[in-house]
Each structure stands twice: as C-alpha cells, then as structure tokens.
C-alpha positions, 0 to 999 in steps of 0.5 A, spaced: 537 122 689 540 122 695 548 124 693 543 131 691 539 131 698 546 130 702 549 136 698 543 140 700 543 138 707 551 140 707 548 146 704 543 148 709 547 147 714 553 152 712 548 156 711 546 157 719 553 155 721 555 162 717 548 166 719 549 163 727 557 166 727 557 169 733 560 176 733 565 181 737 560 185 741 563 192 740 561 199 745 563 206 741 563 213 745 557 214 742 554 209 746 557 211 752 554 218 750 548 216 749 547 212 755 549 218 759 544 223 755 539 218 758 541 219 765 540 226 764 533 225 760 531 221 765 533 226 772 530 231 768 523 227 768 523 225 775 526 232 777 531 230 782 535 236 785 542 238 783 545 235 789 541 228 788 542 228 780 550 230 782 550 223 786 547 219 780 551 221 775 557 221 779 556 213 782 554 210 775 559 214 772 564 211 777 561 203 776 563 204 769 570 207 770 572 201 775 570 195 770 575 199 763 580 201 768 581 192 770 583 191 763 587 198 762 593 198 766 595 206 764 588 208 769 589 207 776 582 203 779 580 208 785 579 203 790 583 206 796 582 213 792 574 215 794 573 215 801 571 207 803 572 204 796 574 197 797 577 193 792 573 192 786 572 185 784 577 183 778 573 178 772 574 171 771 571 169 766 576 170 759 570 171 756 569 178 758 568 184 754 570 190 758 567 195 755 560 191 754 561 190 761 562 198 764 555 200 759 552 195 763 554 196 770 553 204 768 546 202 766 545 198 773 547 203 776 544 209 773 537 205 774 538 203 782 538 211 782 532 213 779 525 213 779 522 211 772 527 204 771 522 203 765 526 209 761 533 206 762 531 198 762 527 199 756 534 202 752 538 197 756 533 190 754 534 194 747 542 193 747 541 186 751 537 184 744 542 185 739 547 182 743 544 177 744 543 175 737 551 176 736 554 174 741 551 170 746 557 168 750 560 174 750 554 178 752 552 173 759 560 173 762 561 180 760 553 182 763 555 177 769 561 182 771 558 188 769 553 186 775 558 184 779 562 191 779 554 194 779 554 190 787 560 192 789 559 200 788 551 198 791 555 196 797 560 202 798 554 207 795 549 204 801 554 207 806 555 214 804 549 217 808 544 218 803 539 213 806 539 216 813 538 223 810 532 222 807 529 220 814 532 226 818 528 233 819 526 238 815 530 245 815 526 250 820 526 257 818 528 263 823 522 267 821 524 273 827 531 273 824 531 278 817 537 276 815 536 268 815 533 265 808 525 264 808 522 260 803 521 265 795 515 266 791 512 263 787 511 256 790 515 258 797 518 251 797 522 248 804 529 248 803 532 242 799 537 238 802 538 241 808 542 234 811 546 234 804 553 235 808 552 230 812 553 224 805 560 221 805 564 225 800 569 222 796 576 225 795 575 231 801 576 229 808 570 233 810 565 237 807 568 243 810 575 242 808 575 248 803 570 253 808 569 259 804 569 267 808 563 268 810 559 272 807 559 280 809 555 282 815 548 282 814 546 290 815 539 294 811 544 300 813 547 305 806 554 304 805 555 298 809 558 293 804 552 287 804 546 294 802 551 295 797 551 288 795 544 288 795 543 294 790 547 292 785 543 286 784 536 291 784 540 296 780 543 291 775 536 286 774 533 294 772 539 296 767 537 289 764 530 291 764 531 297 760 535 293 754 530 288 753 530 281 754 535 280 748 541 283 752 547 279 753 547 279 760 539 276 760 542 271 755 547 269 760 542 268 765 537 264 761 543 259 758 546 258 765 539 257 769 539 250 770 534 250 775 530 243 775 524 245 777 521 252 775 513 253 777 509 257 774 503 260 776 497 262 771 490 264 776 488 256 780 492 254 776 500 252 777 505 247 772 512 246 772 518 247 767 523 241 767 530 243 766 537 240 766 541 241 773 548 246 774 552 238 774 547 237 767 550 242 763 558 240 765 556 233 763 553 236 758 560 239 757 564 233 758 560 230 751 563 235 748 570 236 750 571 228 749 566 227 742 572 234 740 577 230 743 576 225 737 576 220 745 576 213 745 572 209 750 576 210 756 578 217 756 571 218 755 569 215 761 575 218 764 573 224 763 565 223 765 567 219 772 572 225 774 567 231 772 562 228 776 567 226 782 568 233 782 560 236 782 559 231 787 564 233 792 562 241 789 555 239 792 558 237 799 562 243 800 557 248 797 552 245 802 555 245 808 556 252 807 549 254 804 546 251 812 552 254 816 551 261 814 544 261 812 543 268 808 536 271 806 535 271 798 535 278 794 529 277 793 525 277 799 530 283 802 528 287 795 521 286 796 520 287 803 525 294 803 525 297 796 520 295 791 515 289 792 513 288 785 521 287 784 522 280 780 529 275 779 530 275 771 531 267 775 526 264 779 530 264 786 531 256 787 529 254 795 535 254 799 539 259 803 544 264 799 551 263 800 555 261 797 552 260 789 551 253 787 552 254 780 559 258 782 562 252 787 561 246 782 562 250 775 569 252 779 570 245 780 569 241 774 572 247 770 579 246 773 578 237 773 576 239 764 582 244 764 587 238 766 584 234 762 584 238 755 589 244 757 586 251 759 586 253 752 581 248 750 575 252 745 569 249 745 562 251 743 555 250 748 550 247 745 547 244 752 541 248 753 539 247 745 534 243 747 531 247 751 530 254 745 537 257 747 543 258 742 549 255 742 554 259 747 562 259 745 568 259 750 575 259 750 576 255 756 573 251 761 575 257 766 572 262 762 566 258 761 566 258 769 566 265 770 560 266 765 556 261 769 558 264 775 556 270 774 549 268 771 548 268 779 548 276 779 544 277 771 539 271 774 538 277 781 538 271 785 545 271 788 550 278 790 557 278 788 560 274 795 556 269 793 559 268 787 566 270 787 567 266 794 563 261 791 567 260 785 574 261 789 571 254 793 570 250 787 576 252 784 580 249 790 576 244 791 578 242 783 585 243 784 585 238 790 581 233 786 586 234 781 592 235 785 590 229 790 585 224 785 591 220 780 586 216 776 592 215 770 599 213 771 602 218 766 601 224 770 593 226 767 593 231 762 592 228 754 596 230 749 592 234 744 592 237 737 589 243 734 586 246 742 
C-alpha cells in the first residue's frame, strides 16, 4: 500500500515538474509589428496630429531600438548619435531577454505618449500573462530592463521642448495681409502647432538646416509666377471634376490624404473621420518592406527606428518653414478671387501652405527606406485598405515619394512649389540622416535577394 502511494506521489510530482517547466520567452516581427499597428490605431483614436504622432512613433520605436542594439554588436547604440541622448543603461541581470525586453520598453513608451493607456496596457498585461505562465524569471528581469531603458528615453525625451510648447501661444492670423494663411472651411480650426520648430530635433543641428526657397512672390496679378501656380490648382481640380471620381488623379489624392481629422458637416450637425497620418502611412510602409524583406527582429526595429527618426526630424524641418513663410491656401484665394463655391478634392488641413508636409517627410523617409532596401525595392500598398481604398503598387520608395507629393496638388490643397521644394527638403534631409546617422557597423545597406 504504501510502495503504490509513493509511486503515485513520485508520479504527481513528475507531472507538475514537467507542466511547470518554465520555457524561453520568444518576440517575432509580427510581434513587434503588431505592437507598432496598435500605436497607429491608438493615434488614430486619440486624433494626435502629424507632427505629435511623428513624435510617439519616433521615441517608442527608438526604446526599443536601444535595448536590441546592448546585446547586437553589428548596430550601433545612438547614445552620442540623437541630439542629448546619453549613454543607455547596460542589463545586469543574465537573465534578460533582449527582444522581450525591447517590445516592453516600446509598449511603455508608446503608452507614456498617448492618451487612451487602457488600449495599450490591455494588450501589454495580455502578453504580460503568457509569459508569466512560461517563463516567470525571464519575464521579471527582462521587464525590469525594459523599464529601465523606457526611463532613460522618458528622461531625454523630457528635454526636447514639448512640454514647454503646449503651454506657449496660439498662432495669430494676419487678417489684413492677403497672402497670409487664414484658417479654411469647413471647421476654420487654429493652426497646429505653431511652436513645432522650437522641439529638439534629433540628427539636425537646428530646425532650419535644410531651408528651403522661398516660395515665389505672392501676387493675384495674370502671368506673375504664384497666379499661374494658383490656377493650375483650380484648372486641375475642374479637369478632375470632369473625369469623374474614379480618375487616377482623384485615386491618388484619396490614397495619399492621411488627414487625421476630416469634420464633416450635415445641417446643426458636424462629426469627424478618423484617418491615419503622413508619418502613419510610411510606418505603415516600413511593415511592408520588412515583412517582404523576410527581416528578423532586429532589422525590423531598425528599420521602423530610422523611419520614424527621419518623419520626426521632417516635421521639425517642414514646420519651421510653414510658420516662417506663412502662405495663404488655394482654397481661400480661389474662393475670395475666382470662384467661391470652388472645393479641394481634400479637405485643406489647418496650417499655412508652404512647404507641403506629406511632400517633406515623404522625400524623407523614402530616401532612409532606399538605403536600407535599394532603389529598386517594388512593393505593393495596401495602408489605406482599412480605410475602403485599393491597394497601390510602386517600384521604389522614391516613386512612391513623388506620387504622395504630388497627391498635394490633385487633393487642391497645395500649389506646385510647395511640393516640388517640399520634397527636394525632405530628400535632403534623408540623405543627411543616412549620410550622418550610422546606426550599423557594416555600412547600412541589407543585402537583398529578388527586389
């Protein structure tokens, strides 16, 4: 009797033993992927600007980059590299696993960032849980290091201005000069972010390194270069008119709108469409060209954390320029000079004209894309899907760059100097990244099979 209760014992307890065998915790791209396509869902909801969202995409990304790049000795830590960023904290605990470690620090981030918290630490307490159950040791070092590399980017992130420009004026419209931006129908909102200039960028020296022309001399006179520039954008969006809706040049409009908060009004009534931002659909880009690249864990956190490196700085740059020159939209020239029941394929977005936004940090991340992919990398969009529009097909980053540029002038809300000067500055400012920002120690570029 008790020969069998102490085989059973010894049974019971090989049982639990081999049940209760703690496992090594594992983070996949699509992980990472789908911790990054939270971020944009939770932007969208919370309806943070373009250059807001440039920024929480830009420092979670960067969290994450730090933790991978202590325990891969081919990329280069940015401490040193980003202006202000110190020396990132190295883990001291064996136990620690990297890539577990890097998707808590992005989540952390990510959620110091945002508004609705709940919607990321739902899915982080979610993976908090499976891990728990498989590996409990691993999950508490790695998640102590996580947080701690999260506090060292909280820390830096605290000087870069932000905080001081949320406090600072509203942006006062010049009302008795006609070339200078007025707010646009139909819900005439202030312009955004009119202090953006003033946030630490992260590889320019200032937010006026990479100036671009100014934009040609306002004048309502036929013939003068800026008249010419405004009736092509009225002769273009009737053109349009007269195809139809379907027309290409209405298609690319829509594909590449990315306003993240078009107001509709229908009598008393007036509601919002949430769409994803400019920096959202290069993100957006970015999952493509590493789920196609077949990238590990590490390329794909490069590849997000130089992208959105690139957007942040395209912002800086871009807005500096839009509150120096301050140009009055086509919209409001065309309906006080030329036609007053005139409207913009697009709804035009609350911020003076020049340079075009979309243009700068299209320009911008394409150049950071090709060299990490090469200028051949063909690759089909399928961003906007969610929003009812079909996928887009491009043969390069740069291609894809024109077409989103020059979305400006079918949408009818920029005229042509915007965006040809617009993506010329972002291009630049590209090229400076890659030709200054070395975040590997083989030279940058991937080696690539079939693009």
């Amino acid at each position: 009797m008790f020969k069998n209760i102490s085989i059973l014992t010894f049974s019971i307890c090989v049982f639990i033993s081999c049940n209760t065998e703690q496992k090594p915790l594992s983070v996949t791209p699509d992980d990472y992927n789908n911790a990054v396509d939270k971020v944009t869902e939770v932007i969208i909801h919370d309806i943070f600007s373009p250059p807001v969202a440039s920024r929480i995409y830009a420092y979670s990304n960067i969290a994450a980059y730090e933790v991978l790049a202590q325990n891969h000795p081919e990329y280069n830590s940015l401490a040193g590299k980003l202006n202000g960023l110190g020396e990132t904290p190295k883990a001291e605990n064996p136990a620690v696993n990297y890539d577990v470690a890097a998707l808590i620090a992005q989540m952390e981030m990510a959620k110091s960032l945002i508004f609705s918290e709940d919607r990321i630490t739902e899915v982080r307490d979610s993976l908090y849980k499976t891990w728990e159950d498989q590996n409990a040791d691993e999950l508490a070092a790695s998640k102590a290091y996580g947080l701690q590399v999260a506090d060292h980017i909280k820390s830096w992130m605290d000087g870069d201005n932000y905080k001081q420009t949320r406090t600072m004026p509203k942006f006062s419209v010049n009302a008795d000069n006609p070339s200078r931006w007025q707010p646009t129908p139909p819900a005439y909102m202030d312009g955004i972010e009119p202090h953006w200039m003033k946030i630490r960028p992260f590889v320019l020296d200032s937010a006026s390194q990479f100036k671009p022309l100014p934009p040609p001399a306002f004048s309502m006179e036929e013939g003068s270069e800026f008249h010419k520039q405004l009736m092509e954008v009225y002769n273009v969006r009737n053109e349009m008119t007269a195809k139809g809706d379907d027309s290409e040049e209405a298609q690319i409009a829509k594909f590449w709108d990315c306003n993240p908060y078009v107001s509709t009004h229908k009598g008393h009534l007036m509601f919002a469409t949430k769409k994803i931002t400019p920096g959202g659909h290069w993100i957006g880009i970015v999952k493509i060209a590493t789920k196609k690249n077949n990238a590990d864990l590490m390329e794909t956190v490069y590849a997000y954390t130089k992208t959105s490196i690139a957007l942040f700085d395209g912002f800086i740059s871009c807005w500096d320029e839009k509150y120096r020159s301050n140009l009055i939209r086509p919209e409001t020239l065309i309906n006080q000079y030329i036609d007053d029941s005139w409207a913009p394929v697009l709804q035009t977005p609350p911020f003076p004209e020049y340079s075009s936004g979309h243009s700068v940090v299209s320009g911008a991340a394409s150049e950071v894309l090709t060299e990490i992919y090469g200028d051949n990398f063909q690759f089909d969009d399928d961003t906007e899907t969610a929003y009812g529009l079909p996928v887009r097909s491009f043969t390069s980053f740069r291609a894809a760059s024109s077409e989103a540029a020059l979305s400006r002038l079918y949408g009818g809300i920029h005229y042509r100097a915007a965006i040809e000067e617009g993506l010329k500055q972002g291009r630049q400012l590209g090229q400076h990244i890659v030709n200054n920002l070395h975040m590997k120690n083989d030279g940058e570029a991937l080696s690539h099979s079939g693009n």
